[in-house]
VOTIVO-88258 format. One record per residue: x, y, z of N, C-alpha, C, O in turn. Coordinates in steps of 0.2 Angstrom, whole numbers, padded with zeros to 4 digits, always signed. Layout:
XYZXYZXYZXYZ...
//
This chain:
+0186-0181+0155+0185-0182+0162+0189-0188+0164+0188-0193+0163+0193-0185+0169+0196-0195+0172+0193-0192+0179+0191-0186+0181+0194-0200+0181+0191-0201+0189+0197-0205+0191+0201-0210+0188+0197-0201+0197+0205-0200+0202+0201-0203+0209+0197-0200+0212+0204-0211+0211+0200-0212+0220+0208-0215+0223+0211-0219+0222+0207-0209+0228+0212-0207+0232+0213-0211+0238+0208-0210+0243+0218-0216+0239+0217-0221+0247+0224-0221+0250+0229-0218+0247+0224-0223+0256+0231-0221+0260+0237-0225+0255+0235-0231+0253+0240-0224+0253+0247-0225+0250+0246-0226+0243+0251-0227+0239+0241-0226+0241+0238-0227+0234+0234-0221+0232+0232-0217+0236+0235-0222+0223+0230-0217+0219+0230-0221+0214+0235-0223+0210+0222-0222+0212+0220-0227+0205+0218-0224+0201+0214-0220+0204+0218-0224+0195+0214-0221+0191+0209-0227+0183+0210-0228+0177+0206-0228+0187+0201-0234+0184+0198-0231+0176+0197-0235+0172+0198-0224+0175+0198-0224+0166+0195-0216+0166+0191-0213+0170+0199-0213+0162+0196-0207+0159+0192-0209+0152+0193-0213+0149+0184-0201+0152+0185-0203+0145+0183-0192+0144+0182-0187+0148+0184-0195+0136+0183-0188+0132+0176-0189+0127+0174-0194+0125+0174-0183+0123+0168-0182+0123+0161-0186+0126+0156-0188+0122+0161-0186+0132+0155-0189+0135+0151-0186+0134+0150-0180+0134+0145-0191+0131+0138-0190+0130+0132-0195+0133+0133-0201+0133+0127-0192+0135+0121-0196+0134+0115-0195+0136+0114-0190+0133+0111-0196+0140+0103-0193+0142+0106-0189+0149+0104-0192+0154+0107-0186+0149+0110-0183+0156+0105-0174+0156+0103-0172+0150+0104-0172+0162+0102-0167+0163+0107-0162+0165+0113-0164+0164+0107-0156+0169+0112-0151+0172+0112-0155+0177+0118-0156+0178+0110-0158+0180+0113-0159+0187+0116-0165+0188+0120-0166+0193+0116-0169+0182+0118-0175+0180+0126-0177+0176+0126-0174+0171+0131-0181+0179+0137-0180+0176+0140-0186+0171+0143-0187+0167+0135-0190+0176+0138-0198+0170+0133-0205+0174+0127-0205+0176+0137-0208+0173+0136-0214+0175+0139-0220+0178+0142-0224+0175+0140-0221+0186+0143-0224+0189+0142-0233+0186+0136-0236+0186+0146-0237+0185+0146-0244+0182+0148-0247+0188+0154-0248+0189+0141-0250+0193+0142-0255+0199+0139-0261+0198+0135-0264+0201+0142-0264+0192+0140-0272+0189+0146-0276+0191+0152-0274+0192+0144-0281+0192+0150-0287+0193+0154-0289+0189+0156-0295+0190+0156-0285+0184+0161-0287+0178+0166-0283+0181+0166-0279+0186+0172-0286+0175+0178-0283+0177+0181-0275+0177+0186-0272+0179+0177-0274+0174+0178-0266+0170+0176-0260+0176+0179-0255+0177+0171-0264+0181+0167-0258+0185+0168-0256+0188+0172-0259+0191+0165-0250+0192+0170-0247+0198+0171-0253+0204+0176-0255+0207+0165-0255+0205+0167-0261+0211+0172-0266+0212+0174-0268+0217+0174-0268+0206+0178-0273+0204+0186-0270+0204+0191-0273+0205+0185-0266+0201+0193-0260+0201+0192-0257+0209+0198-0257+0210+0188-0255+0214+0190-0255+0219+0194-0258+0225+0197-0256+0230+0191-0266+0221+0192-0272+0224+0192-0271+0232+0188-0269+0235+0199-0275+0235+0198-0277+0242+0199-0270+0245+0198-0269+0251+0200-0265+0242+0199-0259+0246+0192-0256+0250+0191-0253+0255+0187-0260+0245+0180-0259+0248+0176-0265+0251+0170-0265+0253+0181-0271+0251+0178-0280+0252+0171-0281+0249+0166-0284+0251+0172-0278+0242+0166-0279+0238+0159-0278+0241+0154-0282+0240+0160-0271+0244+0152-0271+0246+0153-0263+0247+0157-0259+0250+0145-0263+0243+0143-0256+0242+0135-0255+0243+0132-0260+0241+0133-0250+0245+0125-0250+0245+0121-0241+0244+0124-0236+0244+0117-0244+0244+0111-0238+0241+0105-0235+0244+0101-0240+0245+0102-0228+0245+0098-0228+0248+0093-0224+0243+0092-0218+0245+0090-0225+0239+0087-0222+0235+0081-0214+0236+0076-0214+0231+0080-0211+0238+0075-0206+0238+0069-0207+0235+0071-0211+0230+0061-0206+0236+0057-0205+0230+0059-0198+0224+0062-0193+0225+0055-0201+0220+0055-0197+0213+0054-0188+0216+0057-0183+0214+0048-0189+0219+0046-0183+0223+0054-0177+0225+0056-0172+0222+0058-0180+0230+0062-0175+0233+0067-0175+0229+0072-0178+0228+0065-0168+0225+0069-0163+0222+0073-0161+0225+0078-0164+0222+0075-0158+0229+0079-0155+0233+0085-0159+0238+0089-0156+0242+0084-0166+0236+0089-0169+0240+0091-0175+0235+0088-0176+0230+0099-0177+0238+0101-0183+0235+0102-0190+0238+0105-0190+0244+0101-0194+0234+0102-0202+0239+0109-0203+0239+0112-0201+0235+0112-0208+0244+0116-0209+0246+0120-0217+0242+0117-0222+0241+0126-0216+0242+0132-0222+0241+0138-0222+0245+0142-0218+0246+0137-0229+0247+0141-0230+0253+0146-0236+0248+0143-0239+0243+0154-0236+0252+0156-0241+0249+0159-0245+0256+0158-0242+0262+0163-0252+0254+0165-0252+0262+0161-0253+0267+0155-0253+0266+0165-0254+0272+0163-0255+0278+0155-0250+0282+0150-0251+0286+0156-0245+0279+0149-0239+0279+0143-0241+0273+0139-0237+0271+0146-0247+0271+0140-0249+0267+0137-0255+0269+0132-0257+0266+0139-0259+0278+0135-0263+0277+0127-0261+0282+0127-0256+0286+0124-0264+0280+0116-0264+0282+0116-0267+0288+0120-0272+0287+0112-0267+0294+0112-0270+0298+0105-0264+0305+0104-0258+0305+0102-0268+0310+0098-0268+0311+0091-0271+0313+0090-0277+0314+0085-0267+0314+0078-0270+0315+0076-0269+0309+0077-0264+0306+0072-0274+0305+0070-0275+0300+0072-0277+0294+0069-0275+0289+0079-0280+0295+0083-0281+0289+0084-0289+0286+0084-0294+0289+0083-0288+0280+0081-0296+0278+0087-0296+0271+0089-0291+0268+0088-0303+0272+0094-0303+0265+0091-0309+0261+0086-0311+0263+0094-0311+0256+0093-0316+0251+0101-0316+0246+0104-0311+0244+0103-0323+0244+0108-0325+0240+0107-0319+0233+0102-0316+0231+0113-0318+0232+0116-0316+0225+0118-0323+0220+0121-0328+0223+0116-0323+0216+0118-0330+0214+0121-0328+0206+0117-0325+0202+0126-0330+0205+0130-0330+0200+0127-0332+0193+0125-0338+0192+0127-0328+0188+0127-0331+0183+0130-0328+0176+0133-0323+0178+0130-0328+0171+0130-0325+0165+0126-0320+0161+0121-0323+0158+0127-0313+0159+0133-0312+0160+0136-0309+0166+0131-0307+0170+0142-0308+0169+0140-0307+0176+0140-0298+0178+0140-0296+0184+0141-0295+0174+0139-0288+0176+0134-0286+0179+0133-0281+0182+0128-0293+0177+0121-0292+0182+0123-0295+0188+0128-0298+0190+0116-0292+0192+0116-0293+0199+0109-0300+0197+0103-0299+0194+0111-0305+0200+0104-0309+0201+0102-0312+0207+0106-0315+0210+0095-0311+0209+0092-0314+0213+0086-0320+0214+0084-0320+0208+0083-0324+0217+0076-0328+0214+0072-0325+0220+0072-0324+0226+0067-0325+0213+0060-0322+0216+0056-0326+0215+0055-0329+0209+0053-0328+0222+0048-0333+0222+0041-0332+0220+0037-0337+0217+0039-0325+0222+0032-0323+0221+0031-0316+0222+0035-0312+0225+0024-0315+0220+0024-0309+0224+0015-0309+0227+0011-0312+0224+0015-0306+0230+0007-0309+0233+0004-0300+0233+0006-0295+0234-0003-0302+0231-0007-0294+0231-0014-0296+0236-0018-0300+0234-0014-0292+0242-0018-0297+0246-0017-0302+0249-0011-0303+0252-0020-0306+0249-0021-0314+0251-0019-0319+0244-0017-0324+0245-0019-0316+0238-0018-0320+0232-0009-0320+0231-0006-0315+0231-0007-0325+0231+0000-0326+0230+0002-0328+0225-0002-0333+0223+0007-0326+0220+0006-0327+0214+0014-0329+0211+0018-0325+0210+0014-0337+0210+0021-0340+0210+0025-0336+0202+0021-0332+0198+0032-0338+0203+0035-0332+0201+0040-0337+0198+0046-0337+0199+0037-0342+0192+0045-0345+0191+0051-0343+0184+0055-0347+0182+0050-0338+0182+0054-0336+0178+0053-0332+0172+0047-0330+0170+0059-0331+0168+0056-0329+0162+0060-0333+0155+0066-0335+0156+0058-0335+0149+0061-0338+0143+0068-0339+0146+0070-0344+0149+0072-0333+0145+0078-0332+0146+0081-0334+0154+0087-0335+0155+0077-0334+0158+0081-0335+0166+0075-0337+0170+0070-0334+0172+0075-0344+0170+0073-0347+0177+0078-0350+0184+0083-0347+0187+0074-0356+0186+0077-0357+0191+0079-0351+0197+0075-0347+0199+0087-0354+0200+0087-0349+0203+0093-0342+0200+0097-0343+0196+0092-0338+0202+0094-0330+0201+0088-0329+0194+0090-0329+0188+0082-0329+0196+0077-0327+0189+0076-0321+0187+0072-0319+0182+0079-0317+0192+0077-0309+0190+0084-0305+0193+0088-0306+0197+0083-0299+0188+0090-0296+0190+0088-0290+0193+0083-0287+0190+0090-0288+0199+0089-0283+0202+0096-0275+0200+0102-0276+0199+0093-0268+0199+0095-0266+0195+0092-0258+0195+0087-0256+0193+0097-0254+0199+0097-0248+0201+0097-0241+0193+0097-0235+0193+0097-0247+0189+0097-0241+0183+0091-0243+0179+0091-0240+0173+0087-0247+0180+0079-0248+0177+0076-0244+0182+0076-0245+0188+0071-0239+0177+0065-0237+0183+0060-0241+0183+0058-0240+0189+0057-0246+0178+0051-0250+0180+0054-0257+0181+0059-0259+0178+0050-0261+0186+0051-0268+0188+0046-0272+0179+0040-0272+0178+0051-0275+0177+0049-0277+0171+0048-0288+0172+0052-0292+0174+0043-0289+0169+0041-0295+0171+0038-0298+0166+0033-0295+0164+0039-0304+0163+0036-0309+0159+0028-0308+0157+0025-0309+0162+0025-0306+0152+0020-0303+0149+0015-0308+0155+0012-0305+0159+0016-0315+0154+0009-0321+0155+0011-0317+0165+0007-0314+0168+0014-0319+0168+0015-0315+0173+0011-0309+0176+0007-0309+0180+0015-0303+0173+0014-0298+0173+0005-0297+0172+0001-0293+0174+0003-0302+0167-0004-0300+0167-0007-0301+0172-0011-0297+0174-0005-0310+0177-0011-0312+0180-0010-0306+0187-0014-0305+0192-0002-0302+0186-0003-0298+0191-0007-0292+0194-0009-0289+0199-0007-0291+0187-0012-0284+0183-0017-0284+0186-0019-0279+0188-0020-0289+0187-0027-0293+0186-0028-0294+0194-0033-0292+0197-0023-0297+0196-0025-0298+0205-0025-0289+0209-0029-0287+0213-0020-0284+0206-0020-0277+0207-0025-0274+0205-0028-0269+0209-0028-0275+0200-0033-0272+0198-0041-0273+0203-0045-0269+0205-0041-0281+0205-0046-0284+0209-0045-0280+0216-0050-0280+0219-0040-0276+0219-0038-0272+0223-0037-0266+0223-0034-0263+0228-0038-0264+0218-0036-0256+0216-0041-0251+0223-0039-0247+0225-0046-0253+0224-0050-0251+0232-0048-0251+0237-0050-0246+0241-0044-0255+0239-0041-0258+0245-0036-0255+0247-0033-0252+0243-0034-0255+0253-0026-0252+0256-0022-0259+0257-0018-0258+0261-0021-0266+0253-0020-0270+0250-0011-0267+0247-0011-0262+0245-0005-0270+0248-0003-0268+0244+0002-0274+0242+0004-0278+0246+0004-0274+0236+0010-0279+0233+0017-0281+0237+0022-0276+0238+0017-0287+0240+0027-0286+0244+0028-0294+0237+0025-0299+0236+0033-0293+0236+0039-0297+0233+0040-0303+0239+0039-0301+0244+0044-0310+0237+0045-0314+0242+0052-0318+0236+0051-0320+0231+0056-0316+0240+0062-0318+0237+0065-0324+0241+0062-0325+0246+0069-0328+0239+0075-0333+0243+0074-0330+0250+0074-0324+0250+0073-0333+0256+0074-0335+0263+0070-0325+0263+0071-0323+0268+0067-0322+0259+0066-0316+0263+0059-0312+0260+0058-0315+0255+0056-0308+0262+0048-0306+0259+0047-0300+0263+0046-0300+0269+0046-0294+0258+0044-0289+0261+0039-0284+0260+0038-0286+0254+0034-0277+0261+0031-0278+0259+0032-0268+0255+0034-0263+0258+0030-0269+0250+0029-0264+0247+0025-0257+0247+0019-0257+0246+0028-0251+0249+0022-0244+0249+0020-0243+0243+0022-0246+0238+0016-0238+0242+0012-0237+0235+0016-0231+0233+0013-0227+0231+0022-0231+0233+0027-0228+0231+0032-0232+0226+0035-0231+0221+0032-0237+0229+0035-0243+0224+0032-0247+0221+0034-0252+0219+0025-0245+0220+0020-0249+0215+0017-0245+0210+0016-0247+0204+0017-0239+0211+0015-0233+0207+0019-0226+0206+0023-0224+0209+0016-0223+0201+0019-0216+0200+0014-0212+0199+0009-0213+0195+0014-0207+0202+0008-0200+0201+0011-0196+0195+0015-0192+0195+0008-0196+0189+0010-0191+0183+0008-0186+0183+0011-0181+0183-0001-0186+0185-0004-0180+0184-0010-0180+0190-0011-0186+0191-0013-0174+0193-0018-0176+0199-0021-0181+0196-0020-0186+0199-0025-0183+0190-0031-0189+0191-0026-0196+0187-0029-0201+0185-0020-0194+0186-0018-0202+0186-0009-0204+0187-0004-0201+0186-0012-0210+0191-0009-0214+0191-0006-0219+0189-0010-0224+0188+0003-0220+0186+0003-0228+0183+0007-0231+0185+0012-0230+0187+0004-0239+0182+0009-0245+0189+0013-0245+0184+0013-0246+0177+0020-0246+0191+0026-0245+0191+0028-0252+0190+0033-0254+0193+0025-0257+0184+0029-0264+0182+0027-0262+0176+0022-0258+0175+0029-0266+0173+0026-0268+0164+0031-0275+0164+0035-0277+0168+0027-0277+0157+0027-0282+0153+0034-0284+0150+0036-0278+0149+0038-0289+0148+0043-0290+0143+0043-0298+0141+0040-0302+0143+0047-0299+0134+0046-0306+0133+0050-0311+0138+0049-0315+0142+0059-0305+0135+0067-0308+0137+0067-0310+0144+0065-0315+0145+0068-0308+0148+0069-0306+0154+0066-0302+0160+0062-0297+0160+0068-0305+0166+0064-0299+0171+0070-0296+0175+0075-0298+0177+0068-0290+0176+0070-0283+0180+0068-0281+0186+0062-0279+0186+0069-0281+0192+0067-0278+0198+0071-0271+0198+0077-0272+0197+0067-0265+0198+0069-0259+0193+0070-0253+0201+0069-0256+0207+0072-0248+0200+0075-0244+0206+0068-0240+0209+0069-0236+0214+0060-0240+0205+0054-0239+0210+0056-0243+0216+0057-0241+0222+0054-0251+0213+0052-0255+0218+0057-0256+0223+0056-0261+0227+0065-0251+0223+0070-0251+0227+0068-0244+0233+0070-0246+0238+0064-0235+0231+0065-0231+0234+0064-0234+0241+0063-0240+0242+0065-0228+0246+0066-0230+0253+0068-0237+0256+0066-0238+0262+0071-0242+0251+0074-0245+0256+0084-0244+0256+0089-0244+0252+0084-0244+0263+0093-0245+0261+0096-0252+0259+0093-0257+0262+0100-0253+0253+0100-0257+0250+0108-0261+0250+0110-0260+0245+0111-0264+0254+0119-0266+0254+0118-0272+0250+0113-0276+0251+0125-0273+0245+0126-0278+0242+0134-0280+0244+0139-0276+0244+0134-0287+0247+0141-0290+0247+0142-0295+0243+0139-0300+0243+0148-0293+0240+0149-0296+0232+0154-0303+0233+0155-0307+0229+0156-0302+0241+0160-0308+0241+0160-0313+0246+0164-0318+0247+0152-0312+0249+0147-0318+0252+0144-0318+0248+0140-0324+0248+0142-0315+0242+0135-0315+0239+0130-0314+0241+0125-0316+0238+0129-0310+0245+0122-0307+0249+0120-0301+0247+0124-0297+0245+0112-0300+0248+0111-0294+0247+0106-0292+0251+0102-0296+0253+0107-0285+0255+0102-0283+0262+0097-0278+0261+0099-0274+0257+0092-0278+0262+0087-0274+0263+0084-0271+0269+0083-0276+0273+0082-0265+0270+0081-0262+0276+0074-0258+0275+0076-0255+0269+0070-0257+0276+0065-0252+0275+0068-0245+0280+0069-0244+0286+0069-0240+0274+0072-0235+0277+0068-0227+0275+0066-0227+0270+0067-0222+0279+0069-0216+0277+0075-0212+0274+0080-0209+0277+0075-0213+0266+0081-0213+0265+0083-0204+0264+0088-0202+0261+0077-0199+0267+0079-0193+0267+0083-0193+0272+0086-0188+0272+0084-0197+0279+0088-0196+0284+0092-0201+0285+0095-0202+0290+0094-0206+0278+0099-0209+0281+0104-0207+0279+0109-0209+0281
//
């Protein structure tokens, strides 16, 4: 398979490969590589797309449609309700990193300073190819713990990131397996934390790679 992207006066070809394999389904054909390394599509697109691409993710539920990628200038984000926060550089740099300051369940707000491997600022990688939001065990528990104290309530978890806080549906906090259960959509880890592509569904999501910002939108992303 090579991949051929066609622009006025130009044609690049960023890499074929042969015998391609991996967890793919029929409907599925590969794996798009939108990390900040040199290797990846974004990077090899360069100033063709002024380093900004964005995503609108679908829930899990709609079978029958697919979510959207914009590159370019049709990827930036903009509007009512639109909130950004810094990209902050670090190693290695194929991730994408942001700082999360907390995340609050209810009125309990629950500081967020890192994990072994990444504090400070960019403490968690944000990251369209993890399905769960993965977080430091001792964290993740006292979170467990404040959701649990609210499992009754219409109460729901928002994230509060660098200059921006928003607030979470039960679509980005959970997943429906079977009628009588439900499971939350974070877990535990030692290394590192993860903001994973639940806690991303319906929002449209623009990334500029060469301000360093990242935007978020609460969107219906079956009509965006």
């Amino acid at each position: 398979m090579c991949i051929v992207w066609r622009f006025r006066n130009a044609i690049r070809y960023p890499g074929c490969g042969h015998n391609n394999d991996g967890t793919f389904n029929e409907k599925t054909s590969g794996i798009i590589g939108l990390g900040g390394g040199e290797v990846s599509l974004i990077s090899q697109l360069g100033t063709s797309i002024a380093g900004k691409f964005s995503y609108c993710l679908l829930p899990i539920s709609e079978t029958g449609n697919s979510s959207r990628l914009n590159f370019g200038s049709s990827a930036v984000v903009s509007g009512p309700g639109v909130v950004s926060t810094p990209l902050v550089k670090k190693s290695p740099d194929t991730f994408y990193y942001i700082t999360l300051e907390a995340i609050s369940v209810g009125t309990k707000r629950i500081e967020f300073t890192g994990s072994p491997t990444g504090s400070g600022e960019g403490n968690i990688i944000i990251d369209s190819g993890t399905t769960l939001t993965l977080l430091p065990s001792e964290f993740y528990s006292e979170l467990e713990s404040a959701v649990d104290s609210h499992i009754n309530s219409t109460k729901v978890e928002g994230p509060q990131f660098t200059d921006t806080d928003f607030e979470l549906k039960s679509l980005n906090t959970s997943v429906l397996v079977s009628d009588k259960t439900i499971c939350f959509a974070f877990s535990s880890i030692q290394d590192f934390a993860i903001y994973g592509n639940i806690a991303q569904i319906n929002f449209l999501i623009g990334y500029d790679t060469g301000n360093q910002t990242i935007t978020f939108k609460p969107t219906d992303c079956s009509k965006n």
